[in-house]
C-alpha positions in Angstrom: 213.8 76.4 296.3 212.6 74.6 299.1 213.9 71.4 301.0 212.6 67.9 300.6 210.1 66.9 303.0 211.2 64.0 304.9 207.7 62.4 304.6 207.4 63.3 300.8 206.8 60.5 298.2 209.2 62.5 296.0 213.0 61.1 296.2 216.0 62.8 296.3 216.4 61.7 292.5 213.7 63.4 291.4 214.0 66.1 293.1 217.5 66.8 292.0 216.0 66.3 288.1 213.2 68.5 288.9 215.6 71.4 290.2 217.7 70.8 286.9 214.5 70.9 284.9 213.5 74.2 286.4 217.7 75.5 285.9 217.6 74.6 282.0 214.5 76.2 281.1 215.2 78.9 283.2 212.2 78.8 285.2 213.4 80.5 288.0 213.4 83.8 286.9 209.8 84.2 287.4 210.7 86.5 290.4 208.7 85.7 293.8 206.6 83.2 291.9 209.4 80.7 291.6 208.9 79.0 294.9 205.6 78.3 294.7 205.9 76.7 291.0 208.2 74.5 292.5 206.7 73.8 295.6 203.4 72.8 293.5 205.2 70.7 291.2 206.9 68.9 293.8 203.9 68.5 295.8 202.1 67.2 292.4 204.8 64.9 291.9 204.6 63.4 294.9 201.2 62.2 294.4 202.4 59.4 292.4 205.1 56.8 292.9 208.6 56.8 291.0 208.0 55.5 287.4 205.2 57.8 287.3 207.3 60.6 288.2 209.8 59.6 286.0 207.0 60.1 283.3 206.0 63.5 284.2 209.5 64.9 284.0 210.3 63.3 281.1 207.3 64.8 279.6 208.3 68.4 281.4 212.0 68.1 279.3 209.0 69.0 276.3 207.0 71.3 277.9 206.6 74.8 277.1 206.0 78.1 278.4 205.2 81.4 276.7 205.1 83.8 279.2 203.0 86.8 278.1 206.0 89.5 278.9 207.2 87.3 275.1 203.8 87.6 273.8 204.8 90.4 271.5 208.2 90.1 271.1 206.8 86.3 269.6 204.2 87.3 267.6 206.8 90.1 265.7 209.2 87.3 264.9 206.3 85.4 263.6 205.9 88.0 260.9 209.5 88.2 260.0 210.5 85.2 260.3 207.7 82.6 259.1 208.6 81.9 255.5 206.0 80.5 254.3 203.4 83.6 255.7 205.6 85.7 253.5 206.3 83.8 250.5 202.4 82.8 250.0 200.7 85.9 251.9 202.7 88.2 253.1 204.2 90.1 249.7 200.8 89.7 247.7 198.7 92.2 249.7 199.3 95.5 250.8 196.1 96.0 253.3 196.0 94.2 256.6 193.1 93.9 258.3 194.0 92.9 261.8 191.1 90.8 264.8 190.9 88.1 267.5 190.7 84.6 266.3 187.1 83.9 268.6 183.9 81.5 267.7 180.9 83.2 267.2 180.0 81.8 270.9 183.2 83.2 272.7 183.0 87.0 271.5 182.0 88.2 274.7 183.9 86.5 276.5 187.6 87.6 278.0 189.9 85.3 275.9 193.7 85.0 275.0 193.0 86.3 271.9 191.4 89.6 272.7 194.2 89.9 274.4 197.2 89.3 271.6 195.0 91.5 269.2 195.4 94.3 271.7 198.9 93.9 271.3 199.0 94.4 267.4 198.2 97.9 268.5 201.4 98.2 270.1 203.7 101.4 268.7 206.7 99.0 269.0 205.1 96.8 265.9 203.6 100.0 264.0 207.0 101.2 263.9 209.0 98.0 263.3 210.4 98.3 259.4 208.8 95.3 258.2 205.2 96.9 258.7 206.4 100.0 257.0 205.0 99.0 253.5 201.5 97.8 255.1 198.6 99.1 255.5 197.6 98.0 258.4 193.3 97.9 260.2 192.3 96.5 263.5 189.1 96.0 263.2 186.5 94.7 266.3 185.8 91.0 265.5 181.6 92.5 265.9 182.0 93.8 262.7 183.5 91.2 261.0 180.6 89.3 259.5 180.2 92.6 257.3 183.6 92.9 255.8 184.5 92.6 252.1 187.8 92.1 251.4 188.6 94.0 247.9 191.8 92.1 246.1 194.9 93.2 247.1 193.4 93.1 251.5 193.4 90.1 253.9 192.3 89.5 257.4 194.6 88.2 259.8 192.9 86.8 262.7 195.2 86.2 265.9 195.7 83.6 268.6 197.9 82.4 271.2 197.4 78.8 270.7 195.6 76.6 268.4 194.9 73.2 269.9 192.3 70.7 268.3 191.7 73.4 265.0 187.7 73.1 265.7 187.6 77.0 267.5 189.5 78.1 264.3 187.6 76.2 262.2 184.3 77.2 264.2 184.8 80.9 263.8 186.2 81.0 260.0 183.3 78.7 259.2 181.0 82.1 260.5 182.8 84.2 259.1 182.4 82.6 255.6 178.7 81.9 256.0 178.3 85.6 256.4 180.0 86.2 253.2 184.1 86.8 254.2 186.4 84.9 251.4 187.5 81.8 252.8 190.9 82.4 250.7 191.9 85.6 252.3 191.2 84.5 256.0 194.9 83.7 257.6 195.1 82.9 261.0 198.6 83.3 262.9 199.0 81.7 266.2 202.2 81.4 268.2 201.9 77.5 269.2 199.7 75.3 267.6 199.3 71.4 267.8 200.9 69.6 264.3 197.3 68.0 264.7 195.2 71.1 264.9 197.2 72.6 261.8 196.6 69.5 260.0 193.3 70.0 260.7 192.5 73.2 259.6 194.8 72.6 256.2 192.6 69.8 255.4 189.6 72.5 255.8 191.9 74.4 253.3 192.1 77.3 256.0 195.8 79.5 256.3 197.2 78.7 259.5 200.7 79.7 260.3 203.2 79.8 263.6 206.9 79.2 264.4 205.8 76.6 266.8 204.6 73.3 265.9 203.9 70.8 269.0 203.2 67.1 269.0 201.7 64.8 270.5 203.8 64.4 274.0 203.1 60.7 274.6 201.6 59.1 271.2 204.2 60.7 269.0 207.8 60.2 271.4 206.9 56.5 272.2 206.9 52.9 270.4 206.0 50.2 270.8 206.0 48.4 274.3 207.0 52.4 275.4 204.4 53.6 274.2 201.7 51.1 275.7 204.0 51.9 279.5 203.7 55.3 279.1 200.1 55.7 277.7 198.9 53.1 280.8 201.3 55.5 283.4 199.4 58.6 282.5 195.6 57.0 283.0 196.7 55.9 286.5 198.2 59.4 286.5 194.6 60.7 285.9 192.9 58.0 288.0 194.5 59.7 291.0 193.5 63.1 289.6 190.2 62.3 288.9 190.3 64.0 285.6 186.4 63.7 284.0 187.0 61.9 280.4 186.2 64.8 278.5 190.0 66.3 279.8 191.6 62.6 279.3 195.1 63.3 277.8 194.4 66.7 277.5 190.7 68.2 275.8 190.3 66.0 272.7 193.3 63.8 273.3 195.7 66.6 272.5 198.4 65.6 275.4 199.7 69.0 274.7 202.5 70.2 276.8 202.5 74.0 276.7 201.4 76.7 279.3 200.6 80.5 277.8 199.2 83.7 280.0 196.7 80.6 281.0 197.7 77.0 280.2 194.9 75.4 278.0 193.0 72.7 279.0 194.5 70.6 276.0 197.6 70.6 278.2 197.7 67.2 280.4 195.7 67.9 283.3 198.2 66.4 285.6 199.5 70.4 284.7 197.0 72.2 285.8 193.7 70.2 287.4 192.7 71.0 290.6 189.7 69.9 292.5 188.5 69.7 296.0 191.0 66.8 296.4 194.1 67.8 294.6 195.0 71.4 294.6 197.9 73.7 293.8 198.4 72.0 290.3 201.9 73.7 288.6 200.0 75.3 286.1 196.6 76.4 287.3 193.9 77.6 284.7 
């Protein structure tokens, strides 16, 4: 960790809370990256005078990381350990079929996604006991509009993190216009928004995770609290310069999680940068 800069906007206060922040979630054992998350969050704090900080950190107490090294490890305790995936799904069918969670507009492109799927096809969770009994298909999300699930298969489509629900909703939508039962489409994700789950439940698609975030400002704050702290982030973002589509986080998520790549429904004050402000925390 580095010293405070004599000339930095950031007090010794904040500082010292930042360092605790960073001991407590045990974000310094990221190796030789450390430093330079630090360094960036203190130079991002310091962008913004002291109630504002205070607001950020108090936000970072929340915030959570998933380092893909866990992605795995995460996504097998999900399985095991998500009772209601295995009360409602997971002892009524003995054939798996196993894809990406990607809108029809996104399957060529490099997503998180891809990347959990690939994963599934790890010999650590083909030999785990509680796959012994399944029968288990990855199949390439291409050839998913022509699947027909027989009664005792599902598909399991995979993600990292589901924010707004609308890419989940987008691609299951496909996937039943090109004939896939709507009932035996489940999506598992390892985080997902309490608003994007509510969401897709009200589209009466199967979403499950051992995570469930909410809203960082709108749902910790009342009353005069809330107004302070909603009116501290927009001058927050006013500095930033963050275009209104990304206000509070895409779609007003104010999420505050960061996964192999920290989505944008994450506060930008996380992970913008621009010609003006650079080395956000959490780059994109």
């Amino acid at each position: 960790m580095r010293y405070l800069k004599e000339n930095s906007n950031l007090n010794i206060k904040e500082f010292l809370k930042l360092s605790q922040l960073f001991k407590e979630k045990q974000w310094n054992d990221y190796g030789e990256y450390s430093n330079e998350i630090f360094n960036r969050f203190c130079d991002r704090l310091a962008l913004f005078d002291n109630e504002q900080q205070a607001l950020i950190l108090d936000l970072t107490n929340r915030f959570i990381i998933i380092d893909d090294t866990l992605y795995l490890s995460t996504l097998i305790n999900l399985f095991k350990e998500n009772e209601p995936f295995n009360r409602e799904i997971a002892n009524e069918y003995k054939t798996w079929f196993f894809s990406p969670l990607l809108a029809p507009c996104n399957r060529q492109e490099e997503k998180s996604s891809k990347h959990l799927y690939y994963l599934t096809k790890s010999g650590k969770l083909k030999c785990d006991p509680y796959f012994i009994n399944k029968n288990i298909t990855h199949i390439d999300s291409s050839k998913l509009n022509q699947l027909r699930l027989e009664e005792n298969q599902i598909l399991i489509l995979f993600d990292d993190y589901i924010g707004s629900g609308e890419t989940a909703y987008s691609a299951v939508s496909d996937l039943v216009e090109h004939g896939v039962s709507k009932d035996k489409i489940i999506i598992l994700a390892l985080a997902c928004q309490e608003k994007g789950i509510k969401y897709l439940h009200a589209n009466n698609i199967k979403c499950y995770t051992n995570i469930v975030m909410r809203r960082g400002i709108s749902d910790y704050y009342t009353h005069d609290q809330l107004d302070n702290a909603l009116a501290k982030m927009q001058a927050i973002e006013k500095v930033l310069r963050v275009i209104p589509k990304f206000t509070f986080g895409y779609n007003h998520t104010e999420a505050l999680v960061k996964l192999i790549r920290t989505p944008n429904n994450t506060f930008p004050v996380y992970w913008l940068e621009n010609d003006r402000e650079k080395k956000a925390p959490f780059p994109r």
